[in-house]
C-alpha positions in Angstrom: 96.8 202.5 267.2 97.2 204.3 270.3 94.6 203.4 272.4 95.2 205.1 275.6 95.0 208.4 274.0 92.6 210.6 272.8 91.8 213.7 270.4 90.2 217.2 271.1 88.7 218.2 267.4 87.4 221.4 268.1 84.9 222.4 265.3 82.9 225.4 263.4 81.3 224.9 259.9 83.9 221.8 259.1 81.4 219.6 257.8 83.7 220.0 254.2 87.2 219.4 255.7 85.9 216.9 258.6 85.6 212.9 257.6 88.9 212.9 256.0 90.2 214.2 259.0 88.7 212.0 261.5 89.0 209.4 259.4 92.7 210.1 259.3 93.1 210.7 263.1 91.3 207.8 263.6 93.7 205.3 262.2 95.9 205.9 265.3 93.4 207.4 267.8 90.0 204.9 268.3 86.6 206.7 266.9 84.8 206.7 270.5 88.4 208.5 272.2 87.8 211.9 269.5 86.1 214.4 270.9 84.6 217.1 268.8 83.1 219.9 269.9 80.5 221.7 267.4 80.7 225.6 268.2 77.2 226.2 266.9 78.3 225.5 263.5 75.9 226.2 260.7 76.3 223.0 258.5 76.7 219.9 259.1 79.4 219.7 261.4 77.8 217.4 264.3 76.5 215.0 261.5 79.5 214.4 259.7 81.6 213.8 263.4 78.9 211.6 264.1 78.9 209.6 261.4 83.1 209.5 261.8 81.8 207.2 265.0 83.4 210.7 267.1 81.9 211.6 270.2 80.4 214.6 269.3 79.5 217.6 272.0 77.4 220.4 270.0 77.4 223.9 271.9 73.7 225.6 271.0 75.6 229.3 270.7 79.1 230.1 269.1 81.7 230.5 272.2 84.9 230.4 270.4 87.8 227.9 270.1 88.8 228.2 273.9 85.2 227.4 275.0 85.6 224.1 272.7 88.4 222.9 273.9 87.4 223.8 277.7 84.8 221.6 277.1 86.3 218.8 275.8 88.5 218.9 278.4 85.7 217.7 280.6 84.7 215.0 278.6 88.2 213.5 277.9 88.7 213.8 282.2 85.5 211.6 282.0 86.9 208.4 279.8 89.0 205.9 281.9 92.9 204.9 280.7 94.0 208.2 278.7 97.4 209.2 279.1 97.7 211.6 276.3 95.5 214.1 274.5 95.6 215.2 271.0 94.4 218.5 270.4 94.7 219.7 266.4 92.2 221.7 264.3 89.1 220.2 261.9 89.8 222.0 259.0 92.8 219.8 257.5 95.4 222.2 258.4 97.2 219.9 260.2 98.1 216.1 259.2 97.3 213.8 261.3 99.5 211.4 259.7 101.8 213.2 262.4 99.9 211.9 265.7 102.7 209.2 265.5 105.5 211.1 265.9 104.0 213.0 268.7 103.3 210.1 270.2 107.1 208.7 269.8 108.2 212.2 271.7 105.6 211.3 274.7 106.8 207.8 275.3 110.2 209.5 276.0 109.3 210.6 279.0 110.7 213.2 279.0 107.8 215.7 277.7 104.5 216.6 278.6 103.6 219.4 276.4 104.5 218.4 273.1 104.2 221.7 270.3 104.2 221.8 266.6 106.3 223.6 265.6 106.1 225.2 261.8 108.4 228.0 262.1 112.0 225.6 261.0 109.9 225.3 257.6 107.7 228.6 257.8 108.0 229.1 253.9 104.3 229.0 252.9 103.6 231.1 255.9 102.5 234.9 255.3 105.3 237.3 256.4 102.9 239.3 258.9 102.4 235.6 260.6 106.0 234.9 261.1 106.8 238.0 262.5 103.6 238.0 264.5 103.7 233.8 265.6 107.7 234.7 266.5 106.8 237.9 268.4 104.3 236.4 270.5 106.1 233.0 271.0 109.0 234.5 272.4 106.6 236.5 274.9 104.8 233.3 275.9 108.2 231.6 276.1 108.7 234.2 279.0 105.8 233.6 280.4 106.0 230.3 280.6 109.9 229.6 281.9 110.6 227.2 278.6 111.7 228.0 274.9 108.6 227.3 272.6 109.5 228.5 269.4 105.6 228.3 267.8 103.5 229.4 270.7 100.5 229.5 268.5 100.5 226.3 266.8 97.4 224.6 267.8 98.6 221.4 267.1 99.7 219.7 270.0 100.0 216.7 272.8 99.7 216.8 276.4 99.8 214.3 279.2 96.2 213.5 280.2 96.3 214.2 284.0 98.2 217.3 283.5 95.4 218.7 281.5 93.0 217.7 284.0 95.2 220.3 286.3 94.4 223.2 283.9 91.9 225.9 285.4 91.5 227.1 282.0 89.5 230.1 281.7 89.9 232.1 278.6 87.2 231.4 275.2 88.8 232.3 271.7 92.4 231.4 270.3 94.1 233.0 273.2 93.6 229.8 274.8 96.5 228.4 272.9 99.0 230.8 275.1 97.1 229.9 278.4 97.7 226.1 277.9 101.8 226.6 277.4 101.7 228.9 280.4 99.6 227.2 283.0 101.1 223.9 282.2 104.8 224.7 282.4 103.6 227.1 285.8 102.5 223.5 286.9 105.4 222.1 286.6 104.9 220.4 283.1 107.9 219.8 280.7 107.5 221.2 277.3 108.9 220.3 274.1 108.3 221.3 270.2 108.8 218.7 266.7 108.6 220.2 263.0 105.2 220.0 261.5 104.1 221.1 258.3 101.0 222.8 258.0 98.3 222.4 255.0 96.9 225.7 253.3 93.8 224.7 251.6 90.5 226.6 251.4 89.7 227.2 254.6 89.3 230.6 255.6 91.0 231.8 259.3 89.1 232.7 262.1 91.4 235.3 263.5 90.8 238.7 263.9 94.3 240.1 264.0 93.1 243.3 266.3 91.0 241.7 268.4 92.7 238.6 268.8 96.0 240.9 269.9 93.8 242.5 272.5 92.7 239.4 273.7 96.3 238.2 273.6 97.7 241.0 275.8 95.0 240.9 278.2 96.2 236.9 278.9 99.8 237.6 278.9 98.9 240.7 281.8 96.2 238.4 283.7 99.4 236.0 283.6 101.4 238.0 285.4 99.3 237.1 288.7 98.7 233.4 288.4 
């Protein structure tokens, strides 16, 4: 159990996929230190992370992924003794079985952006989302000074008080890219381990044009920062 960090869960419509994964992150991360944020799901999303013994934060209108975990980033700044966050998704996509192997990367030292990264093992991916996930990780890697070789994985660690720096800004899935970037701009190591990453049921959220646009836009408002 590591009981100086915590967990971001952001949420929408879950309530199917979510106990067995808080129950899961819970066996390394304590109940009270998993934040889940509710985007206005439909279901019963809140209820479920409630029950989990989660501290649950329910938004009253949908604002998107980025929104979530912009939140929760003020409520994990709020709990005393947290060195390292844990953000990952709620739908089972990612195991949380691999929390401990984040966490042995962390107590390096020598990290503070820790990445999944799925593309070593990329076999169950679609072909349109290699070439896309490799594409845009090699612009963000630009961006951002450091190789990351899955910019878009949203499974990740980082060092609590360098989150706390983060002016983060953007709503939807771009805010995966803004993270790497204004955390290695700050001066924050990164580093990637292999993950593998669960296709179930669960149906993506992405919207492949709109998402690009909102992509581009970060990378350009980047260029200022």
């Amino acid at each position: 159990m590591f009981e100086r960090f915590a967990a971001i869960v952001p949420a929408y419509n879950a309530a199917p996929f979510l106990e067995p994964v808080l129950g899961a992150i819970s066996r390394h991360i304590p109940a009270p230190n998993i934040v889940v944020v509710d985007d206005a799901s439909t279901d019963d999303t809140a209820i479920v992370a409630q029950r989990c013994g989660a501290r649950v934060v329910r938004h009253e209108a949908n604002r998107g992924k980025g929104a979530a975990i912009r939140t929760a980033q003020r409520i994990v700044g709020s709990l005393a003794g947290i060195d390292a966050v844990v953000m990952l998704d709620a739908d089972g996509q990612h195991d949380p079985a691999e929390i401990p192997r984040f966490a042995d990367e962390f107590m390096k030292g020598k990290a503070d952006l820790i990445i999944g990264n799925r593309m070593a093992a990329a076999g169950e991916m679609p072909a349109i989302r290699v070439f896309t996930n490799r594409l845009t990780s090699a612009i963000v890697s630009l961006r951002a000074g450091q190789r990351i070789p899955d910019s878009q994985n949203g499974y990740r660690l980082i060092r609590a008080s360098l989150l706390s720096r983060l002016r983060l800004v953007t709503s939807r899935y771009e805010i995966d890219s803004e993270i790497i970037i204004k955390a290695c701009h700050a001066g924050g190591r990164a580093a990637s381990i292999p993950v593998r990453t669960i296709y179930g049921s669960e149906k993506s959220a992405i919207h492949p044009l709109r998402d690009t646009f909102r992509f581009i836009a970060l990378v350009t408002r980047s260029l200022f920062w």
